[in-house]
C-alpha positions in Angstrom: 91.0 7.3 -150.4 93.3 4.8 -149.2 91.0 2.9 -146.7 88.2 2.6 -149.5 91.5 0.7 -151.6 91.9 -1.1 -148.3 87.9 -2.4 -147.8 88.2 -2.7 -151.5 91.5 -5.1 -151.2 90.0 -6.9 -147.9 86.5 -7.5 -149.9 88.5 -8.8 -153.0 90.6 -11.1 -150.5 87.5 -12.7 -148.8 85.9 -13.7 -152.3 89.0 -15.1 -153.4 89.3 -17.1 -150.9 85.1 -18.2 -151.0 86.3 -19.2 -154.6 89.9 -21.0 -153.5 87.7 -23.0 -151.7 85.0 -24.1 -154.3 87.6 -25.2 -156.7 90.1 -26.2 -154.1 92.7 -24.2 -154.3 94.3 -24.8 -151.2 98.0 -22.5 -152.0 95.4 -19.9 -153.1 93.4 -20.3 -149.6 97.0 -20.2 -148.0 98.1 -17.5 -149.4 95.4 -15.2 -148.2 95.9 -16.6 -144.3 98.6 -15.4 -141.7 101.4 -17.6 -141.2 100.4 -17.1 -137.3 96.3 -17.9 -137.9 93.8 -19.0 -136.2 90.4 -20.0 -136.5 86.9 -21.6 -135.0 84.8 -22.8 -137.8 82.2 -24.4 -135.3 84.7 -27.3 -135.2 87.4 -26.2 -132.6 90.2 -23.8 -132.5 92.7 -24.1 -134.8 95.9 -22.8 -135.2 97.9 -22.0 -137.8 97.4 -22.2 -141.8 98.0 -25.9 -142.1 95.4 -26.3 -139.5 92.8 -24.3 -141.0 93.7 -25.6 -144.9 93.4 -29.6 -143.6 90.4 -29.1 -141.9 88.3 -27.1 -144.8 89.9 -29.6 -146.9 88.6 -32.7 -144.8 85.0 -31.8 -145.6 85.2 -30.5 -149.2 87.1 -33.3 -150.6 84.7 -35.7 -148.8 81.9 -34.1 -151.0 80.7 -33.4 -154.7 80.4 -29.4 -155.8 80.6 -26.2 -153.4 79.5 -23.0 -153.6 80.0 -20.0 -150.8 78.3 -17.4 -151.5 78.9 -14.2 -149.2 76.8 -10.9 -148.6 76.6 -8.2 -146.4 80.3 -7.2 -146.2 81.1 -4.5 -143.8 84.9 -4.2 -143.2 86.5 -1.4 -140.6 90.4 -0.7 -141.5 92.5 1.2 -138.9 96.0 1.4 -140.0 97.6 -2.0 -140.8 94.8 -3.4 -139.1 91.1 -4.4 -139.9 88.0 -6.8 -139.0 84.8 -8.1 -141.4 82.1 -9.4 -140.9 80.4 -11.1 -144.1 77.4 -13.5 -144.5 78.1 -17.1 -145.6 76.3 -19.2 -146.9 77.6 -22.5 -148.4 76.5 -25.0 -150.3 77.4 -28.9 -150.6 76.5 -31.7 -153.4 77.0 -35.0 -152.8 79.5 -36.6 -154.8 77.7 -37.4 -157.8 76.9 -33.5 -157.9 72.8 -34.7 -157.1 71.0 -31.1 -156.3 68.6 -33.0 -154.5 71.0 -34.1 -152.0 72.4 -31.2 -150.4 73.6 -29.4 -146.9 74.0 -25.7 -146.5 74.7 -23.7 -143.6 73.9 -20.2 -143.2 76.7 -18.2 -140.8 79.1 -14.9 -140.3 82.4 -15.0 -140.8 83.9 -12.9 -138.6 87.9 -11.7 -139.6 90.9 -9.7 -138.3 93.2 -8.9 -141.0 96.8 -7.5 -140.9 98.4 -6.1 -143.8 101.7 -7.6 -144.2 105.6 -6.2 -145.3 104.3 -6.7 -148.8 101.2 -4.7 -148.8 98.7 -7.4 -149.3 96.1 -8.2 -146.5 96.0 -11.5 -144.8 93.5 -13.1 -142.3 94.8 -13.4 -138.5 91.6 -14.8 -137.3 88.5 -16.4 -138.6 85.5 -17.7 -136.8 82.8 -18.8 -138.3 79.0 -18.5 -136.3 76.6 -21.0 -137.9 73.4 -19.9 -137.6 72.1 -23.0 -139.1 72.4 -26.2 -141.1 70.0 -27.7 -143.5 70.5 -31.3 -145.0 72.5 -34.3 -144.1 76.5 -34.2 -143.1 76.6 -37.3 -144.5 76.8 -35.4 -147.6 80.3 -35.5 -146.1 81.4 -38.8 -147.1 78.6 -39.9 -149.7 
């Protein structure tokens, strides 16, 4: 019973943080990441939760609405320790929220989780595979 509350917690975790994100909620994003993170998001490798906040943060408040939408969740717990593996796919608006104007990719995330002193999980590495992109990145600054 107790890993289905763990997959449960880790699931729960990795929408809250698609949905910190869209409304950009960065103590809410920080909250669910290690203190010792890191991360490749196609970008680099990042370390650390400042790191990973400031650069999600570069691109989403360069642009206009978000949403990341994830699917096909499979999470493995052993002990204190776990890894996902979830479907993304994300959504930008420009600016001036134009559906028309738009850039998505379609990706995994791919997590290791540790669950900390106080019982809650937290993300101790993220990579993100792109699988592809559709639209402009200028959608990044328009």
């Amino acid at each position: 019973m107790r890993v289905l509350r763990d997959e449960r917690d880790i699931e729960r975790a990795l929408n809250l943080f698609a949905r910190a994100m869209d409304n950009r909620d960065w103590a809410a994003m920080a909250a669910i990441l290690a203190d010792d993170v890191e991360g490749d998001f196609g970008t680099g490798r990042l370390v650390g939760v400042a790191a990973i906040v400031d650069m999600i943060r570069g691109f989403l408040d360069s642009c206009g609405p978000t949403q990341h939408l994830l699917g096909n969740i499979i999470i493995d717990v052993v002990d204190d320790t776990a890894t996902s593996k979830a479907y993304i796919r994300d959504v930008h608006l420009n600016t001036a929220g134009d559906p028309s104007t738009r850039f998505y990719t379609l990706g995994d995330y791919h997590d290791t989780w540790r669950r900390d002193d106080d019982g809650r999980w937290r993300i101790t590495e993220r990579t993100k595979a792109n699988r592809a992109y559709v639209g402009p990145l200028e959608i990044f600054g328009s």
